[in-house]
C-alpha positions in Angstrom: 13.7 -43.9 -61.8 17.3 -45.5 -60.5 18.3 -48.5 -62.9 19.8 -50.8 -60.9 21.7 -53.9 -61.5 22.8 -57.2 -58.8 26.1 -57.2 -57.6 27.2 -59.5 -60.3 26.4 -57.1 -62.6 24.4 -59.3 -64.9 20.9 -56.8 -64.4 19.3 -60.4 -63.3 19.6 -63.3 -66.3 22.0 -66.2 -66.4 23.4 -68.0 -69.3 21.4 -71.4 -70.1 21.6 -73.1 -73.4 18.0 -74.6 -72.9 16.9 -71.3 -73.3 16.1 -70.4 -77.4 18.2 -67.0 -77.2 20.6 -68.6 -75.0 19.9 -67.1 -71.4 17.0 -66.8 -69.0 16.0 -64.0 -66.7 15.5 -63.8 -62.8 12.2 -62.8 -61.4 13.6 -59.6 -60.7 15.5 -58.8 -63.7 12.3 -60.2 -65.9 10.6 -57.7 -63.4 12.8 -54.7 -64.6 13.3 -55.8 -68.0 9.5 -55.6 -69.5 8.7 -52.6 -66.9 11.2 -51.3 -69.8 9.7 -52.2 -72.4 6.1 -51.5 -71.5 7.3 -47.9 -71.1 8.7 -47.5 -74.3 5.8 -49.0 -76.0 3.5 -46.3 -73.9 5.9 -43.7 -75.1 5.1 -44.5 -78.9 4.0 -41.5 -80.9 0.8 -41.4 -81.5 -1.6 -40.3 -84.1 -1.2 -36.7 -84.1 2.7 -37.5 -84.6 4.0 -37.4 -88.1 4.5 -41.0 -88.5 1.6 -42.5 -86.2 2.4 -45.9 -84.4 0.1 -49.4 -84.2 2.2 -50.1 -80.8 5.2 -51.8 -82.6 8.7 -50.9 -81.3 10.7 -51.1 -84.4 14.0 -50.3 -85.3 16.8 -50.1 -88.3 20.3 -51.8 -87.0 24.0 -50.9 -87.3 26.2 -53.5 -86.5 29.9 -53.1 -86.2 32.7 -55.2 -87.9 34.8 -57.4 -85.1 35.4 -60.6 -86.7 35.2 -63.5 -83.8 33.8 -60.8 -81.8 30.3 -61.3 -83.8 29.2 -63.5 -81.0 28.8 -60.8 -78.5 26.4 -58.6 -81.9 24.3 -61.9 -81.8 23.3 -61.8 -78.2 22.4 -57.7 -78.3 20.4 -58.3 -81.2 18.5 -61.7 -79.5 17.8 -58.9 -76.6 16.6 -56.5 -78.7 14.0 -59.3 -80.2 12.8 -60.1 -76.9 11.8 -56.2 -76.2 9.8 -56.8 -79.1 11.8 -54.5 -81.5 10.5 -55.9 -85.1 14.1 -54.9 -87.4 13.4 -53.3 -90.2 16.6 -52.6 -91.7 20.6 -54.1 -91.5 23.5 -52.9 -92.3 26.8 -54.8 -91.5 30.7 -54.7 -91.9 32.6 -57.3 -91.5 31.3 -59.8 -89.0 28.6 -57.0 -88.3 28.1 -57.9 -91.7 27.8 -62.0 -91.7 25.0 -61.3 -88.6 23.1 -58.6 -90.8 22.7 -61.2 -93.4 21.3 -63.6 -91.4 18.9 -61.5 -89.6 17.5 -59.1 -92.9 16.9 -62.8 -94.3 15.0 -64.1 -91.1 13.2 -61.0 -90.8 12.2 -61.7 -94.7 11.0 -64.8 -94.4 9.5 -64.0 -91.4 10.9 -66.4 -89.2 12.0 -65.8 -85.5 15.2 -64.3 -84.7 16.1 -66.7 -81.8 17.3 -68.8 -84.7 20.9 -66.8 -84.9 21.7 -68.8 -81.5 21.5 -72.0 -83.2 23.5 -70.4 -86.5 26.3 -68.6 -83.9 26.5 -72.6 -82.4 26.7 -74.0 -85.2 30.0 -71.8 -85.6 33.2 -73.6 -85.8 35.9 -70.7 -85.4 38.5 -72.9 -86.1 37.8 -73.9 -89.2 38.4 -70.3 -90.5 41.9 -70.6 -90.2 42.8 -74.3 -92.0 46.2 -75.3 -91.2 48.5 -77.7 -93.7 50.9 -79.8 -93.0 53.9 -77.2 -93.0 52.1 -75.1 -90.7 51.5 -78.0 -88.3 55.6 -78.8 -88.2 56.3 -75.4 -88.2 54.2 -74.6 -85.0 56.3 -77.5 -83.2 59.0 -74.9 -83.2 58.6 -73.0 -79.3 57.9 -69.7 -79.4 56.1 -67.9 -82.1 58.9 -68.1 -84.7 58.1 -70.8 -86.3 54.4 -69.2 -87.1 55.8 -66.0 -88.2 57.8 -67.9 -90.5 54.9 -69.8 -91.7 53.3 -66.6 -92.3 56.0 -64.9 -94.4 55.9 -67.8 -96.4 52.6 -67.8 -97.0 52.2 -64.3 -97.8 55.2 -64.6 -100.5 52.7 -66.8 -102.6 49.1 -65.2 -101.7 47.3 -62.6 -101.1 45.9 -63.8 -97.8 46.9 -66.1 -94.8 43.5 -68.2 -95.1 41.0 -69.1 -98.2 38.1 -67.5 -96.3 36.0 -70.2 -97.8 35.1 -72.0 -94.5 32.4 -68.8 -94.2 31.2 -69.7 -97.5 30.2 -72.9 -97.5 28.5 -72.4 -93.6 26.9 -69.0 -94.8 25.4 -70.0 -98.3 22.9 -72.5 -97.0 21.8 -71.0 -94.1 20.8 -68.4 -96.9 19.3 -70.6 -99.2 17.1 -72.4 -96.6 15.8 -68.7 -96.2 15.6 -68.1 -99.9 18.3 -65.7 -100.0 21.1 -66.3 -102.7 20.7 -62.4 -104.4 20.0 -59.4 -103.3 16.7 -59.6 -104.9 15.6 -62.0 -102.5 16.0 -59.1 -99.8 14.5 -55.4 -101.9 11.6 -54.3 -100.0 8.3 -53.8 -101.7 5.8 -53.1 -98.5 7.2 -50.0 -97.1 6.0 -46.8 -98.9 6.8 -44.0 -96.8 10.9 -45.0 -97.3 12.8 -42.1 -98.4 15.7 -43.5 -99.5 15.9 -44.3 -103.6 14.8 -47.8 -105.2 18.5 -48.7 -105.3 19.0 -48.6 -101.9 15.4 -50.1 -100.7 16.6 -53.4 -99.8 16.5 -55.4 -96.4 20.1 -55.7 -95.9 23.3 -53.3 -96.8 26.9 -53.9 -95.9 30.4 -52.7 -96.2 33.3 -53.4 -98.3 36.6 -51.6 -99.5 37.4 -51.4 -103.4 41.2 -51.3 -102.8 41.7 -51.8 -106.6 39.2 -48.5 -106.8 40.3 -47.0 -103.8 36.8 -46.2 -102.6 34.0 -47.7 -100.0 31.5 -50.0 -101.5 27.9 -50.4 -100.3 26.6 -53.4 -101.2 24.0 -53.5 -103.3 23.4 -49.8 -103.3 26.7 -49.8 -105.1 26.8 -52.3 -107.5 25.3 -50.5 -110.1 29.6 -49.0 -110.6 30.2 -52.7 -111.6 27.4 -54.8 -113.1 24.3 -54.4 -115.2 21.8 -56.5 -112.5 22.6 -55.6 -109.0 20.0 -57.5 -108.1 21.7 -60.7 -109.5 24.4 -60.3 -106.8 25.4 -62.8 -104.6 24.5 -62.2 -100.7 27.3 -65.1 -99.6 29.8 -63.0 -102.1 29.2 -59.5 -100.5 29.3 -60.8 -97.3 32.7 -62.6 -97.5 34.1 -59.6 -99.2 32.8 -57.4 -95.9 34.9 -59.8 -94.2 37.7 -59.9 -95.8 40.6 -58.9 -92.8 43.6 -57.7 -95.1 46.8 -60.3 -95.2 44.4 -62.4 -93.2 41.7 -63.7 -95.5 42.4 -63.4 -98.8 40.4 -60.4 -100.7 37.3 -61.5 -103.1 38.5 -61.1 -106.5 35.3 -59.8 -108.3 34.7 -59.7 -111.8 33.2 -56.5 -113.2 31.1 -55.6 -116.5 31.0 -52.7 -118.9 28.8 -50.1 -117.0 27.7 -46.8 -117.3 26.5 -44.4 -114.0 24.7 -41.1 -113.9 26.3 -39.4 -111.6 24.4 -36.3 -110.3 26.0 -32.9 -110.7 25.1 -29.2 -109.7 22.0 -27.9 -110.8 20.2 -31.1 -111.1 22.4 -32.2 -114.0 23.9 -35.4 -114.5 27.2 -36.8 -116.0 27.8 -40.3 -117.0 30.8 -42.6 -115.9 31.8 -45.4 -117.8 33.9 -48.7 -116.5 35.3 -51.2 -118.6 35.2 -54.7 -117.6 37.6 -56.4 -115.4 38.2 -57.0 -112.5 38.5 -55.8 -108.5 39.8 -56.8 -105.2 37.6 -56.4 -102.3 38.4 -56.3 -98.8 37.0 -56.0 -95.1 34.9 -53.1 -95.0 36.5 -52.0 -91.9 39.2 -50.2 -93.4 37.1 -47.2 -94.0 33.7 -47.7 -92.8 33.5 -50.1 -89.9 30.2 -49.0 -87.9 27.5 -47.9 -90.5 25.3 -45.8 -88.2 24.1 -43.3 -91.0 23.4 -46.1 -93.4 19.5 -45.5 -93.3 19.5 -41.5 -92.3 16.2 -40.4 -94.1 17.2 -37.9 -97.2 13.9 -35.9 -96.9 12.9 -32.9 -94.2 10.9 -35.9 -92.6 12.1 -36.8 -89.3 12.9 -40.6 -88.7 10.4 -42.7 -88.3 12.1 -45.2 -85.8 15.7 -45.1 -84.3 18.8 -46.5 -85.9 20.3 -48.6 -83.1 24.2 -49.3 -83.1 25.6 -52.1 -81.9 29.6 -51.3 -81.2 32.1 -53.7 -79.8 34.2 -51.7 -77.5 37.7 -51.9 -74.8 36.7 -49.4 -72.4 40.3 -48.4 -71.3 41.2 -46.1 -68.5 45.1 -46.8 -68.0 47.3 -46.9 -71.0 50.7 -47.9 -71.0 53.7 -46.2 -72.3 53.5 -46.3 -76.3 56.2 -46.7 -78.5 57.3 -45.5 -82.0 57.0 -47.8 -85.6 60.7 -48.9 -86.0 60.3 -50.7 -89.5 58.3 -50.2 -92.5 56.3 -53.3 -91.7 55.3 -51.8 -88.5 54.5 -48.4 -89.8 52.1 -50.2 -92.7 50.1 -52.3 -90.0 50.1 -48.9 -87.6 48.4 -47.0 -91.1 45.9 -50.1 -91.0 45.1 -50.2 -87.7 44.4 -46.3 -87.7 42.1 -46.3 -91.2 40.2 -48.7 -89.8 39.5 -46.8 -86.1 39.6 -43.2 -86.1 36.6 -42.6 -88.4 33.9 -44.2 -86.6 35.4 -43.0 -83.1 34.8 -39.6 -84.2 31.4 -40.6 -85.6 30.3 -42.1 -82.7 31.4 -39.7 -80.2 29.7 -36.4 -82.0 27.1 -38.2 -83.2 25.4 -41.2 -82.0 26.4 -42.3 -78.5 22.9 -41.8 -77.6 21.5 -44.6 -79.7 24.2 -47.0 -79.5 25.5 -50.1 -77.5 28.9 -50.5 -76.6 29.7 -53.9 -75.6 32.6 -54.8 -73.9 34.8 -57.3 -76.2 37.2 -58.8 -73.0 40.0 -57.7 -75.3 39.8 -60.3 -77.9 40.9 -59.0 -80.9 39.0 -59.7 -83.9 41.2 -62.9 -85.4 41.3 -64.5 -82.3 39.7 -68.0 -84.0 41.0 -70.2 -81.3 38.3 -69.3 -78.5 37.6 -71.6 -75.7 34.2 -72.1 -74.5 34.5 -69.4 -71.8 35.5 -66.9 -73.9 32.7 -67.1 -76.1 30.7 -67.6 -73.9 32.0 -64.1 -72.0 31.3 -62.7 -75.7 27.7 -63.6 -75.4 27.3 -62.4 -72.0 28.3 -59.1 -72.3 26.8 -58.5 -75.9 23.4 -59.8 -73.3 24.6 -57.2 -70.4 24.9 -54.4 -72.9 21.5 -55.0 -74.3 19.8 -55.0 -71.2 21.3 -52.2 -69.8 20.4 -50.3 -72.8 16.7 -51.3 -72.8 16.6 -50.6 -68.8 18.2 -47.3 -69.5 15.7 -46.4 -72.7 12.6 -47.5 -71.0 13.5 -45.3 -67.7 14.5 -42.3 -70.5 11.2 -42.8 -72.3 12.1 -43.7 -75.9 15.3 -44.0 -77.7 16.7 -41.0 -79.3 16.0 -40.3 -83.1 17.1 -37.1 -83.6 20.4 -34.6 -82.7 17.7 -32.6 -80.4 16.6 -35.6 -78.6 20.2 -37.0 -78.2 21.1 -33.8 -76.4 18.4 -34.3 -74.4 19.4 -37.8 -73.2 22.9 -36.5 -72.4 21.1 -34.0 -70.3 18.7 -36.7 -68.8 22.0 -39.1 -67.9 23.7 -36.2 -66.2 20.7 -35.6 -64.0 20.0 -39.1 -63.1 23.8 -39.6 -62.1 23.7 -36.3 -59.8 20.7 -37.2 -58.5 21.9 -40.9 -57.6 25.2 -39.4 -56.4 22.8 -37.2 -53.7 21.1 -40.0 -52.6 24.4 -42.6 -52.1 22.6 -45.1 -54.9 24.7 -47.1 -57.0 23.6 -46.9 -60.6 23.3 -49.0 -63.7 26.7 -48.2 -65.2 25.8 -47.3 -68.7 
């Protein structure tokens, strides 16, 4: 089967804010689209499998950190929902992070995912990055000095350019209209055949970095290392930490208890670690685990019983530019930064999990870019739309989306044949 897509490249839907998830297919690319679908529901394993379907397409999700860039997650994952892919599972970083909220809290309350349209409208970027009066005069001053200057001035005196507190106060209700202020409100208590440990059976997981610790923190799964009920913590809290862009936003400043962990050691022993109160600084999750692909990997010899799906905001570049050396120590610290928060999940990615993953074009906006205009977000949204489709043509022509190494090494195989074959016949392909 050729996947095709119009000469727009838009595989046949249109943008229309009448719509609930914010677009509208053609005839011909509604055509396509559930032609996809309705093969990947045939393709379901069936009883004789080791985890028998009821005709569900379901799915755990990964969603990458990106900060404005979020808007572009949103629209994959509305696609996604209108396959009929029921999420199971979220686990965030960052902005990846403030949509996995959302959704593992729709999903528990059972409530229709076409709702994070009206949450990503109700969005006023903006308002993330206050400005006072002295940067106001300050930005009269032509050029960009006059903002740098602001900046170093701020920066003498805090921790972080902006309060972050803007994501608070929109986050928090949208959570507490969906009964979600703790974790608690999101442990899962219906799923039986879940490999992974009670501390980690919850709806939602996302990312933060302990830079007073120096370590990744999983959030809840890792809140046992710093209070007594991590059940008790705050969604909104873990959440903004994720977020938390270093010299950007300030870092969340978390009060810990006194705690003791059983840590496991060789032979099936265990060793306790004890932490005295205090307290912690948290920052974006990015800076050492910005796409959490693995997140839900089973930890038995069972194989998965439904595909993690990655959602990956992505520059494809194919022409770089000359590159040039860090002259300062400023430059050098910002290149370290840069380069913690990158390399590890390119590699991940590449060996790894291509094969499950959508890569959406971000229109090089870089993730602190809070002053979009309407046609940029609006691009956002239309390729995180693109992406998804092309992904759900692609899997329903492949069969079923890959859940394990064997079956991603298959897919490779299958794309390599499809594109010869096309090639042969002079037929433009679905780029993918």
């Amino acid at each position: 089967m050729t996947i095709r897509s119009d000469s727009q490249g838009n595989a046949g839907f249109v943008l229309d804010s009448n719509c609930p998830r914010g677009y509208r297919r053609t005839s011909e690319g509604e055509e396509l689209f559930q032609n996809a679908v309705q093969n990947l529901i045939k393709n379901l394993p069936d009883a004789t499998k080791p985890w028998p379907s009821d005709g569900t397409l379901r799915c755990d999700l990964a969603l990458e950190g990106g900060g404005v860039k979020g808007i572009a997650l949103v629209a994959a994952v509305l696609v996604l929902d209108e396959a009929g892919y029921k999420v199971q599972r979220v686990a965030g970083t960052s902005a990846g992070a403030i949509a996995a909220c959302l959704i593992a809290a729709l999903v528990q309350a059972g409530q229709d995912l076409t709702k994070l349209k009206t949450y990503v409208d109700s969005l006023q970027f903006k308002k993330f990055m206050p400005q006072s009066m002295l940067h106001r005069v300050l930005n009269l001053i032509p050029g960009s000095f006059g903002n740098d200057l602001w900046c170093a001035l701020k920066l003498t005196t805090n921790t972080g350019l902006y309060s972050g507190d803007y994501l608070t106060g929109w986050l928090g209700p949208k959570l507490k209209e969906l009964n979600v202020e703790t974790f608690a409100q999101l442990k899962i208590t219906d799923d039986k055949d879940m490999s992974l440990p009670p501390e980690r059976q919850y709806r939602l997981v996302v990312n933060t970095s302990d830079i007073t610790r120096g370590e990744l923190v999983r959030l809840p799964w890792d809140a046992d290392y710093y209070v007594k009920d991590p059940e008790a913590m705050s969604v909104v809290e873990a959440v903004r930490a994720s977020m938390s862009i270093p010299f950007f936003f300030r870092p969340v400043v978390f009060r810990t208890e006194d705690v003791t962990v059983f840590t496991p050691g060789p032979g099936g022993t265990t060793f306790p670690e004890h932490y005295k109160p205090g307290t912690v600084s948290w920052v974006d999750g990015g800076m050492l685990e910005n796409f959490p692909i693995d997140a839900f990997g089973r930890i038995d010899d069972k194989p998965p019983r439904w595909p993690t799906i990655g959602l990956k905001l992505s520059n494809l570049e194919t022409d770089y530019g000359p590159t040039k050396q860090c002259t300062s120590t400023p430059s050098e610290a910002v290149r370290c930064l840069k380069t913690m928060m990158n390399e590890w999940d390119r590699y991940s990615v590449e060996q790894e999990t291509a094969a499950r993953t959508i890569f959406i074009d971000n229109a090089g906006i870089s993730a602190t870019q809070f002053d979009l205009t309407e046609d940029e977000q609006n691009t956002l949204f239309r390729n995180g739309v693109q992406a998804a489709t092309d992904f759900i043509l692609e899997m329903g022509a492949y069969g079923h989306v890959p859940n394990t190494a064997a079956e991603e090494a298959e897919l490779i195989r299958w794309r390599k044949a499809v594109t010869i074959d096309s090639r042969k016949r002079g037929v433009a392909v679905q780029k993918i």
